[in-house]
Phi, psi and omega in degrees: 000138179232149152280115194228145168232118203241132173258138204272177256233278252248028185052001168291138224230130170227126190294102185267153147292114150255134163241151167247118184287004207262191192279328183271026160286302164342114186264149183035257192261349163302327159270046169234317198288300160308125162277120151345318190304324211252001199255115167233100194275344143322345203276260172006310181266354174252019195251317191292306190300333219231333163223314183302339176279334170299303223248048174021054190272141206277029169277197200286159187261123206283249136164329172144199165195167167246090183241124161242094182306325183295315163283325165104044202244126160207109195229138208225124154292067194251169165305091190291160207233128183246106211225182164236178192258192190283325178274040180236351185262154177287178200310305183337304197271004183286307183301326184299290182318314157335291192297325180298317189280315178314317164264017168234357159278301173334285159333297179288339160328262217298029149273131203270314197261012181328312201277355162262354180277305200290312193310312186293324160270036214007087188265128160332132166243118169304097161214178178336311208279324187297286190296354180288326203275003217236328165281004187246358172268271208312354133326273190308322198267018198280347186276306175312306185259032164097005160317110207270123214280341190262305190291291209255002207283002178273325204275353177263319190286335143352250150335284183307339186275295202258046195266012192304342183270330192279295162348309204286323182296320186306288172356313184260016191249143187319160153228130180209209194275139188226145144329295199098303202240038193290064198277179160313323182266012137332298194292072155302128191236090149334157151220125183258193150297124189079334207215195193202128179243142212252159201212060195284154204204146188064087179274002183286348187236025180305133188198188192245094151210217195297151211247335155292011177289314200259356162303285140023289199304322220259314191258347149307122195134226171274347183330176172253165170315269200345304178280357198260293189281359135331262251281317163321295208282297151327310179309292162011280198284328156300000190276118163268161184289001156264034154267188204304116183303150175069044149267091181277139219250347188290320177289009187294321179267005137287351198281326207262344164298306227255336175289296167323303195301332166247037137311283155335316164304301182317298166313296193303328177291337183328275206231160166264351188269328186291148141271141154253170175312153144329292172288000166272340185272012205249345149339290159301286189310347177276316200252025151284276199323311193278333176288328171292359132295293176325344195230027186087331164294332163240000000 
């Protein structure tokens, strides 16, 4: 990614993102780390082109892209955003960034032609065949990503023999259009005048599966009980009543253990190649395990 200022005919100067999507834009170990499977360099830019920008959503302003599949060019034009991200900001705006993903499943329901806009933006689809991969990875990688093979690692071959309960629960969860990765450093927050506009970014992994996937993304992690259902209860009270339907806000947080939970799964499954710090990996894999208690599963 370059910062660019670029000038217009008419002398006016406008501050651009250029990303280059394709895989050998990938530096080092970035392209070791990302599974292949998962690398669409169209997606991004056309997740920009095809619902964020029709539906005027507070993202980065779309500005054009340059794709020649034949040179292998896949280039994207956004707004830089001069912004701080979401994991630098206080609690208050983590509950905004809720209420912000929440009025934007609530939209995208009521798109009638939704399920042909994801073709056109090749969107991930979260569906069974997606989530069976990610406990038999994180399985495999378990050595690798810190796992203690004498603690937890019979408590994983667990969890993976049966995860067939969790699928079947992702599976039955609403479905719409979702971010994927909507963590905090994702996440931008404007500061306009008075006020603070939440402004998410890096669309790659956007796809049509449960739309409490990105609550999920937002509430795993260090929170306390207390803050995790804030964080709940805000999404909640933004859902209008044309959003994805048969979201009951009394099940939202078990609903949101089996969302963690492969959440958690995902991560620790990303690469055979990454380490992560001790303490983060050892984090996910405690906090796979304690949501597979939580729902019964272990």
């Amino acid at each position: 990614m370059e910062e660019l200022e670029i000038e217009l005919q008419d002398g006016q100067t406008l501050a651009v993102m250029f990303k280059d999507s394709s895989w050998q834009a990938l530096e080092g170990q970035a392209r070791h780390v990302k599974p292949l499977f998962l690398h669409d360099p169209l997606r991004e830019i056309e997740t920009y082109r095809t619902i964020l920008a029709p539906q005027q959503f507070t993202v980065p302003i779309f500005h054009g892209a340059d794709v020649n599949e034949d040179l292998g060019r896949y280039w994207l034009f956004l707004e830089y955003v001069p912004a701080w991200r979401l994991t630098h900001h206080e609690w208050q705006l983590w509950k905004q960034a809720a209420s912000w993903v929440a009025e934007m499943h609530a939209r995208t329901a009521q798109l009638v032609d939704l399920p042909e806009l994801a073709r056109r933006a090749h969107l991930l689809i979260y569906d069974s065949d997606f989530y069976q991969l990610w406990p038999v990875r994180a399985l495999e990688y378990s050595k690798g990503n810190g796992i203690d093979p004498a603690g937890l690692r019979t408590a994983f071959e667990h969890i993976a023999k049966h995860y067939g309960n969790v699928v079947e629960r992702l599976s039955a969860l609403p479905q719409t259009f979702i971010h994927g990765e909507f963590v905090g450093s994702n996440v931008l927050v404007r500061g306009t005048t008075g006020r603070h506009v939440v402004c998410p970014i890096d669309w790659e992994m956007a796809g049509l599966g449960p739309s409490l996937l990105d609550l999920a993304s937002l509430t795993i992690g260090r929170w306390t009980p207390e803050q995790r259902e804030a964080l709940a209860s805000a999404y909640c009270s933004s859902l209008s009543s044309g959003g994805p339907q048969n979201i009951q806000c009394g099940d939202l947080l078990q609903d949101l253990n089996f969302c963690e939970l492969h959440l958690a799964l995902q991560w620790l499954g990303w690469s055979a190649t990454w380490i992560q710090p001790p303490n983060l990996a050892q984090n996910w894999a405690h906090e796979a395990v304690w949501r597979a208690e939580k729902i019964g599963l272990l």
